[in-house]
N, C-alpha and C positions, 0 to 999 in steps of 0.2 A: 608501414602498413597502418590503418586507419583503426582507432584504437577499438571502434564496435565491432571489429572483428577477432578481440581478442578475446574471447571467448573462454578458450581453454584455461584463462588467469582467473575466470569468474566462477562462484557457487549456483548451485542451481535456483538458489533465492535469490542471489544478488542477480542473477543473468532474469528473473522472473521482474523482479523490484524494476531494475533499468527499463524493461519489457512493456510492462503497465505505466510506468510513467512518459513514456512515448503513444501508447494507445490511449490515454486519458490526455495528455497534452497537457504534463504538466511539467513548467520551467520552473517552479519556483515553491518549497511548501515548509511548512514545516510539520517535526518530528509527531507535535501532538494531534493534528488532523489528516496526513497523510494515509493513514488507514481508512478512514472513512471513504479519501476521495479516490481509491484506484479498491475499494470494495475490497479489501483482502489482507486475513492477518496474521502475519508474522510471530513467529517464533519468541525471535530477539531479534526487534527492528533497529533499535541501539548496533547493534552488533553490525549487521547488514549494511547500514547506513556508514558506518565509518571505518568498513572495509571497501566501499566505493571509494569514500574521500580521500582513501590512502591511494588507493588506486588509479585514483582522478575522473575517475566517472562521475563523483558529483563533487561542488562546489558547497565548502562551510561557510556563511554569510557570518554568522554568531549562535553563539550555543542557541543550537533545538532550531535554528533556520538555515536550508540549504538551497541550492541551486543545481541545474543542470552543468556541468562544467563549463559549455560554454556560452552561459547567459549571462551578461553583462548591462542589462537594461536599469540604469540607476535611476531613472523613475519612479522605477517598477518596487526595486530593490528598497528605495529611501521611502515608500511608504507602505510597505509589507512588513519593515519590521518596526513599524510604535504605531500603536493604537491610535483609533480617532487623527489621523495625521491628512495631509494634503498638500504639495507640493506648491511651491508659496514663493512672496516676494522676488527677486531678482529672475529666480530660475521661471517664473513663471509668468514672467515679463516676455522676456527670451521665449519661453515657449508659445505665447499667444501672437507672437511677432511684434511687439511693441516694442523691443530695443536689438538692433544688432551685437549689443555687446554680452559675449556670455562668459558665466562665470564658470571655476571651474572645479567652485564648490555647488553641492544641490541644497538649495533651502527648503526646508522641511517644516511647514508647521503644524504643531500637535498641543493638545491637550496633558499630555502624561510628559513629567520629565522623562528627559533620555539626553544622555552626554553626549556628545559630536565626536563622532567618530570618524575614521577611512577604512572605506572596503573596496579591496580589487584597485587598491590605487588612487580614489575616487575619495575626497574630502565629503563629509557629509554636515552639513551643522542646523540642530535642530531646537527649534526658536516656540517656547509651552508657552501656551496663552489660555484666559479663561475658556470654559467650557461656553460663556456665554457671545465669545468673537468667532465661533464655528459659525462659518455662515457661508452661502457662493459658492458651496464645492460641488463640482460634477465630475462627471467620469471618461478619462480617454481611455484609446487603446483598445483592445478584442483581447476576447477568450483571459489564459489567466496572464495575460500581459496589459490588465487594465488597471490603471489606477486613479487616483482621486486628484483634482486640482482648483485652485479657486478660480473662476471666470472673470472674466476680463475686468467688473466690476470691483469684483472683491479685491483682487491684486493690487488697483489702484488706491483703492483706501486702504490694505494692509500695509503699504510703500508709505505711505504717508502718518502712519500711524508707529513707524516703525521702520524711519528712511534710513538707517545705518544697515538696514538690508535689502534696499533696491538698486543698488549698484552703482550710486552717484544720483544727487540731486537735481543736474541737470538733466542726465537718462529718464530720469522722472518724469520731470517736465515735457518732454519731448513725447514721451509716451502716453500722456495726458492727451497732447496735442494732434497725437493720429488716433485717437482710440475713437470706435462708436460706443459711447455710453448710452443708459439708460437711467434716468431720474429716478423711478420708485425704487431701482437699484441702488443708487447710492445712498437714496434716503435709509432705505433697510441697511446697509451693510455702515452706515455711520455709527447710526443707533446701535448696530452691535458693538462697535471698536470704542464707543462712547467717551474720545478725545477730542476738547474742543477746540484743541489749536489744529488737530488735523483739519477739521472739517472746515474751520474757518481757511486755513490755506486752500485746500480743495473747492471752496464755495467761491473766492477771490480768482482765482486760476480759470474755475469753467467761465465766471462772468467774463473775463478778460480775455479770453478764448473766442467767447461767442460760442462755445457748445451749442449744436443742435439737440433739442429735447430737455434740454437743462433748467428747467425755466422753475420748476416746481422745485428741484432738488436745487436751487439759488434761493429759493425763498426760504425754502427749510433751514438753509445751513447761513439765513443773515438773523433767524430768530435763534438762532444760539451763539450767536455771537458775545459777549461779557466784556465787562467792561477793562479784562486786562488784555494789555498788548502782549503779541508775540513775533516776535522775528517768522516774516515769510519761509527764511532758508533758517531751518533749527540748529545747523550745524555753520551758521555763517557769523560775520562780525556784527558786535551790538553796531551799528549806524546805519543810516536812510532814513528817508523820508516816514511819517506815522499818516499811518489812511487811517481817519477814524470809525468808517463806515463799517472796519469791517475787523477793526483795534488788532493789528495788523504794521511793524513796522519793514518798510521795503531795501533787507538788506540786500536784495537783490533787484536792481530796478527794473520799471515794465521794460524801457527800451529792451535791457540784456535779457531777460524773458521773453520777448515777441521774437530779439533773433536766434535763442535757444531754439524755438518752437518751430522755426522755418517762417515766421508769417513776419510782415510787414509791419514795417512802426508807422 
């Protein structure tokens, strides 16, 4: 028998609590605002609350956050519980459809430390950066199953600012290479991440590409260029070729980059 119909196991709070949180629509809250958001207050909502979870009527994400028991939305879930966060690198490659490959951790970036957890099975690892690389984030999802994610722009400079979390360096590239960009985009979200071996690889890549619309945020990203080299692939071997244009050594060559990307050499 289906467990809403057990009724007679429930308090006339707890069967009210469950009640209102189906008539406000909500999957997801926690302890210190849930009063506010279903207008009504409890006794001892402490009490109430974790005579469900005993119960299994609702789901305990981590102290003072819960869930409906059978909400499993780790989107949802990995940026409801840390502040200022926004669902980032790899996962959100994956989710803009720029790599078929997914992970089967969620990347979470946030402002506030928070230690990488697993919830519900589900590897979480959550990657603080300044207050001043929030940038790009907009919102998917309806009702309270919305969350925060960086746009397609932002993703691409956070992967490259921080490619030990976009899921392989050639995934990168590839995704680079189907993306529609937008130039005042990348010019803003550089200036945020204010790395100049990212942006110098990012500025080499769109030339080399031929990005459509790219033409401003090429110019931007050769006036910051300096006079030190850095390896194309960060995580690849010192050797190749030194492009000075752009101080820039190719341990990766254009050939193996045009057939990474699908395009023609």
């Amino acid at each position: 028998m289906p467990r809403r119909y057990l009724s007679v196991n429930l308090s006339e709070e707890q069967q009210l609590f469950i009640k209102l949180l189906g008539e406000y629509e909500i999957d997801i809250f926690s302890i210190d605002t849930i009063e506010s958001q279903i207008q009504k207050q409890f006794k001892n909502l402490n009490e109430v609350i974790e005579n469900l979870v005993d119960k299994d009527f609702i789901s305990r994400i981590e102290r003072g956050k819960y869930c409906q028991a059978n909400f499993r939305d780790e989107l949802v879930i990995g940026t409801f519980i840390t502040k200022e966060s926004a669902v980032a690198y790899w996962t959100a490659l994956n989710r803009h459809g720029l790599t078929e490959q997914f992970s089967n951790t969620i990347f979470i970036q946030t402002t506030h430390l928070k230690k990488d957890k697993t919830i519900f099975g589900v590897p979480y690892k959550f990657i603080q950066v300044s207050p001043s690389k929030k940038a790009g984030i907009i919102m998917e999802g309806y009702g309270n199953r919305i969350y925060s994610i960086t746009d397609v722009e932002k993703t691409i400079v956070d992967c490259f600012d921080l490619p030990q979390y976009s899921g392989g360096y050639a995934e990168l590239l590839r995704a680079v290479g189907q993306a529609r960009l937008k130039g005042n985009k990348m010019i803003e979200y550089c200036k945020a991440i204010n790395n100049i071996a990212a942006i110098k690889r990012i500025g080499y890549l769109v030339e080399l590409l031929d990005k459509k619309g790219m033409r401003s945020f090429i110019r931007y990203a050769k006036q910051q260029v300096n006079p030190k080299y850095n390896l194309f692939d960060p995580q690849g071997l010192e050797t190749g070729e030194f492009i000075s244009e752009w101080k820039l050594r190719m341990n990766l060559p254009e050939r193996k980059i045009l057939e990474i990307t699908n395009l023609q050499y």
